[in-house]
N, C-alpha and C positions, 0 to 999 in steps of 0.2 A: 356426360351423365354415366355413373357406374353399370347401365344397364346394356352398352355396350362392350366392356368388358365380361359380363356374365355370355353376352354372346357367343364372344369369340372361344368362352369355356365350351358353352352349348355346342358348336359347330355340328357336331355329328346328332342333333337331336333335328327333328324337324318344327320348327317353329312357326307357330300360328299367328295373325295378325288379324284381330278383330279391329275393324274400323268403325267405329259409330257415329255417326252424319246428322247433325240437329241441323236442318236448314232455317226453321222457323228462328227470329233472332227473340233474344232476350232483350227483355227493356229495362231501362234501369232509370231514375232520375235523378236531377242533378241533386249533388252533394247526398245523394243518398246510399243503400246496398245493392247488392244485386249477388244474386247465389245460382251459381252453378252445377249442376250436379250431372256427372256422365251416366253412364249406361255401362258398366263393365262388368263382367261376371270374376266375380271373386275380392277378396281381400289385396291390395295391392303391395310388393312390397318397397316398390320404386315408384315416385310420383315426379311428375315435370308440368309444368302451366305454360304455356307461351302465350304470348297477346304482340300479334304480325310480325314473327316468328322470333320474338325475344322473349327471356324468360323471364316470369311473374315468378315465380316458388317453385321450388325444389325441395322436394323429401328423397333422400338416398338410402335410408333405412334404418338410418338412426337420430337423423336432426333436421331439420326443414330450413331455408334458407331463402330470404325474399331478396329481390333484386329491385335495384332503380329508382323509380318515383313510386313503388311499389310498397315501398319499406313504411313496417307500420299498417299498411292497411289492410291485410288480409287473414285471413283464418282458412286452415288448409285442415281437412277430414282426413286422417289415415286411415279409415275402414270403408270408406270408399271414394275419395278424389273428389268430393263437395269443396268447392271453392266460392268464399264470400269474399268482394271487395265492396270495401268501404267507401266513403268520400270521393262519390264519380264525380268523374267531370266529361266532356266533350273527348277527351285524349283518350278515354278507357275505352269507346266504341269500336268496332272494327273486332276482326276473325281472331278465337282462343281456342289451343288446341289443346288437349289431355294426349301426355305420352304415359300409359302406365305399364309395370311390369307383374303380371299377377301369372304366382306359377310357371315361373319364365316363358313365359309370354308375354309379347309386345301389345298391349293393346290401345288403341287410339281414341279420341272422343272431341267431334269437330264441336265450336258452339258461336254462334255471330250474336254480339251485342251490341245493342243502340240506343245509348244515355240522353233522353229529351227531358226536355221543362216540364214541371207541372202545369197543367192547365192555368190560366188567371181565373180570376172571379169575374163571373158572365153578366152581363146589362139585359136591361130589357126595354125595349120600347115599343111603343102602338102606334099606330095610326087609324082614325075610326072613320065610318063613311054612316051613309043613310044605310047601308048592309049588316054592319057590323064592325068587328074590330081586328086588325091583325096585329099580332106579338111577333115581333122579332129580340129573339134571343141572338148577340154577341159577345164576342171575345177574338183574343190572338187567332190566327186561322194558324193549323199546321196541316201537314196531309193525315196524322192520325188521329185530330182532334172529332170528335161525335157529336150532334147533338139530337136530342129528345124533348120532348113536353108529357111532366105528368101532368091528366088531365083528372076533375073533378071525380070521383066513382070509381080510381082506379088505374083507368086505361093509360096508356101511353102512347106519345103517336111518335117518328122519328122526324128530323129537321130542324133548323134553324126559326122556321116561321111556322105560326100557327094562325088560322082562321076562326072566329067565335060570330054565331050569328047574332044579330041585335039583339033576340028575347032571352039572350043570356042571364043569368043573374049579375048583379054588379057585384055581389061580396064573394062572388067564386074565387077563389084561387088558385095559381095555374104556376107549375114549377116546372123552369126552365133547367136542365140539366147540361152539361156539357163534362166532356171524361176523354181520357185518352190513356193508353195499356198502363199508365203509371198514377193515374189519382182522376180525380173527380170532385167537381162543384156544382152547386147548384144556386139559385137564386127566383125568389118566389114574388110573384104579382097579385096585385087583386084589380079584378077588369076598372073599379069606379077611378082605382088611380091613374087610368087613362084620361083624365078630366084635368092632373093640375099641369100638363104644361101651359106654360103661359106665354104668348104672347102679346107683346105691346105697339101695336102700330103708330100710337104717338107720339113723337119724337119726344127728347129728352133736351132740353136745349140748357149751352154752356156758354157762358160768359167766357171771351180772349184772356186767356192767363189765369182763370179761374179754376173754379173744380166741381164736378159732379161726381152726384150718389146714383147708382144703379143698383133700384135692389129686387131682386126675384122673387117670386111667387113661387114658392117651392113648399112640400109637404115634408115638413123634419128636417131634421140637422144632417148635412149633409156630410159626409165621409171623405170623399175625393172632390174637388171643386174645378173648372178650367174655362177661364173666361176665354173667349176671341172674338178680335173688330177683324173685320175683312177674312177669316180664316183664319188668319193670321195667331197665334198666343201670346196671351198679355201676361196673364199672371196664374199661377197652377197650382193647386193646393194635393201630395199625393199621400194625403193620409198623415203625416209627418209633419214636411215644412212644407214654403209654400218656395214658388222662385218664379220672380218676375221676369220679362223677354224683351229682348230689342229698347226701343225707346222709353218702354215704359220703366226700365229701370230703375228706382228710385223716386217713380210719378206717385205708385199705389198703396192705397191697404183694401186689405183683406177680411172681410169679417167672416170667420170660420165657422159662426153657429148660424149663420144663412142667408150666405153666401154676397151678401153687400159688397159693390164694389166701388170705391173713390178713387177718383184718379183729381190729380192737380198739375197749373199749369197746361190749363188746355190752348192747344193750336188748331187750326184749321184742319189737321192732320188727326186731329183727333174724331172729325166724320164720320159719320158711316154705322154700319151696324155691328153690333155688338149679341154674342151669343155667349149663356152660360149651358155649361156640362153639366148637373152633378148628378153623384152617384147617394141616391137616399135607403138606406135599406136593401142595399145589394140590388135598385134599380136606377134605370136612368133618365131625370130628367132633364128639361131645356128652358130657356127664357130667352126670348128675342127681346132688343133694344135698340133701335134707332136713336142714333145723338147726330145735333148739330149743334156748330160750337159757331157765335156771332158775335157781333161788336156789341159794348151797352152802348145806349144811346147818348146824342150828343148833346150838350146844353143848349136849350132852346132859346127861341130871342123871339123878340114880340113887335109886329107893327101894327099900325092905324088905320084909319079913313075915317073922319068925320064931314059928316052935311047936316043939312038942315033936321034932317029925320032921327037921328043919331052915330052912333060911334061902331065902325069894325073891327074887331080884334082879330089877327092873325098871326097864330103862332105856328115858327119854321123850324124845322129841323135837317140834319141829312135824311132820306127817305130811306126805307128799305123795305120788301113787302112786311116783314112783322111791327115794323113802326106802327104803334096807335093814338090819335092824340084826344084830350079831353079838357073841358074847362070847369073848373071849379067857382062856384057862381056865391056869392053872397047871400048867405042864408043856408048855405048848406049841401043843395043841388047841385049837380052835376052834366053837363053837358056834354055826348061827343064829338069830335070835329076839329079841325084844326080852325075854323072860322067862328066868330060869337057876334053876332049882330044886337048892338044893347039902346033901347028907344036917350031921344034927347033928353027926358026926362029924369034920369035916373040918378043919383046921388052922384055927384065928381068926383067925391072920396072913396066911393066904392073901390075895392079889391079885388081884383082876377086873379085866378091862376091857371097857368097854362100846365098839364102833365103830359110829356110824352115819353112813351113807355116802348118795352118789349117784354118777350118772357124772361129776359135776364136781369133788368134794369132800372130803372125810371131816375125822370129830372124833371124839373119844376123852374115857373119863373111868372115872379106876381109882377102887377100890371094894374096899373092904381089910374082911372080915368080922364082925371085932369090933366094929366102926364102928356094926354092926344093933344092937347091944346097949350103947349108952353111956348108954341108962335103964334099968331091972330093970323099969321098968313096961311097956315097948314090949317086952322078952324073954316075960315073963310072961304078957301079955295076945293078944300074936300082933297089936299094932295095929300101923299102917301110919305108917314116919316119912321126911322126903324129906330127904339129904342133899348138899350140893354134892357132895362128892367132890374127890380133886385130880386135875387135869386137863391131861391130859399134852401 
């Protein structure tokens, strides 16, 4: 820098060195500006930047000069050593020093900056008891992230969680805040929307190879969406696209205006519970789902006993605890059971039907009375004969 040759002229002058020391650092955020400005006394005529002791711009007193990855993005003040860089990133943090030459004079001007994220956009969620309700407000944690609650009337209180007594109003509204040295967001509740999470403890049951719908109970079209069974992520919608995970690769769709979700091709592996994310209105809600995924049932077969009193109908199936069986009786009626006891008098032509069922399934198999009796031996003896049936 020319400002050591002006030295070596000065020699016989005594020369002053003002050091100016900013320890507080500058923030800056990403891809944004950040301006610098020293503390020196006077018009400078000579300027130098360094950023960890390599030089950013130089002004020698007639032209200024950027260096490095530097080039392009800075704006340099000749009337007093204000320096603006553009386009931070992570690499621009760390110690920048001002060398300037004012009235030959060396004077110095220390500055430490530190390029962080903007904040995200904060969630909110409740939990309510027979007391009242608590708000937690989230997002990304950094060490200089803040949070606050503005409350009804005003006030502000600081923290992540707020407490609301039960005789609250329900249409109050409560604005969750979160900020850090480079920006700020907020996201607002009304306490009654503490009511639409939803949960469903009744399971969801899926036929082997089949597909189910999961759909939520949510308030408005959701923004951000993120299903997961076991913890695990299935399928994640982040305002944009959406991208499916692991197996379900190619299983799902997505319904983006609320939040449905089909998966096909189900396996045993597809068990277990099921939780949706979404984000409504800059808050967060949930839906629990329990699935279980089973066999349909198998075709049923139909045996006999006939004596003197009348005829036993019994229809089998594989068991399972959801198996249910029923008989459809002549006339209309309906019976439950896997057994039907029918007196000796009743029309031989009559028609049975056997249904046995689950929640995924059903199969049928009629059963026409005479049928018991196509040996005189199995009439007369009251023994037991299994016949197909035709199967409707």
């Amino acid at each position: 820098m020319a400002v050591f040759n002006l030295l070596n002229v000065f020699l016989s002058f005594v020369i002053v060195f003002i050091v100016e020391t900013q320890c507080s650092p500058h923030y800056g955020v990403q891809g944004g500006e950040i301006i610098l400005t020293p503390t020196i006394s006077g018009k400078p005529e000579e300027i130098l930047w360094k950023h960890n002791g390599n030089k950013v711009v130089e002004f020698d007193g007639t032209s200024n000069t950027e260096y490095g990855r530097y080039k392009g993005r800075t704006d340099l003040n000749f009337i007093n050593g204000q320096l603006i860089i553009r386009g931070l990133t992570d690499a621009d943090s760390g110690p920048y020093e001002l060398e300037a030459v004012v009235n030959l004079r060396l004077q110095y001007s220390d500055h430490q900056v530190q390029v962080i994220d903007a904040v995200p956009q904060p969630s909110v969620t409740c939990k309510s008891n027979n007391s009242g309700t608590t708000l937690l407000c989230s997002a990304d944690l950094h060490p200089l992230t803040q949070f606050l609650w503005r409350i009804p009337g005003g006030s502000e209180t600081p923290g992540s969680e707020l407490f609301i007594p039960v005789d609250e109003n329900q249409e109050s509204v409560y604005t969750c805040v979160v900020k850090n040295p480079v920006s700020n967001k907020t996201a607002e509740f009304t306490l009654k929307e503490c009511h639409t999470v939803e949960t469903q403890c009744s399971p969801h049951y899926g036929v082997q190879g089949g597909e189910i719908i999961l759909t939520p109970t949510i308030s408005g079209k959701p923004e951000e969406i993120l299903w997961k069974h076991n913890g695990n992520k299935v399928v994640e919608f982040d305002g944009t696209s959406n991208t499916e995970y692991g197996r379900y690769k190619g299983r799902t769709d997505l319904n983006l205006i609320n939040g449905q979700l089909i998966i096909r091709g189900l396996t045993d592996a597809d068990s277990g519970p099921y939780q949706l994310e979404a984000i409504v209105n800059q808050m967060l809600q949930h839906s629990d789902h329990e699935v279980q995924i089973i066999d349909a049932v198998p075709q049923p077969s139909v045996t006999c006993k006939s004596n003197n009193s009348g005829t036993t109908l019994l229809c089998s199936a594989d068991l399972h605890p959801l198996t249910q069986f029923l008989w459809r009786i002549p006339g209309g009626s309906e019976t439950p059971g896997s057994e039907l006891f029918i007196p000796v008098d009743e029309n031989q032509e009559s028609v049975y039907t056997c249904v046995v069922k689950n929640p995924v399934s059903n199969k049928t198999a009629e059963f026409t009375l005479k049928e018991c009796h196509t040996d005189a031996k199995i009439q007369t003896q009251g023994s037991e004969s299994k016949l197909s049936g035709t199967f409707a």
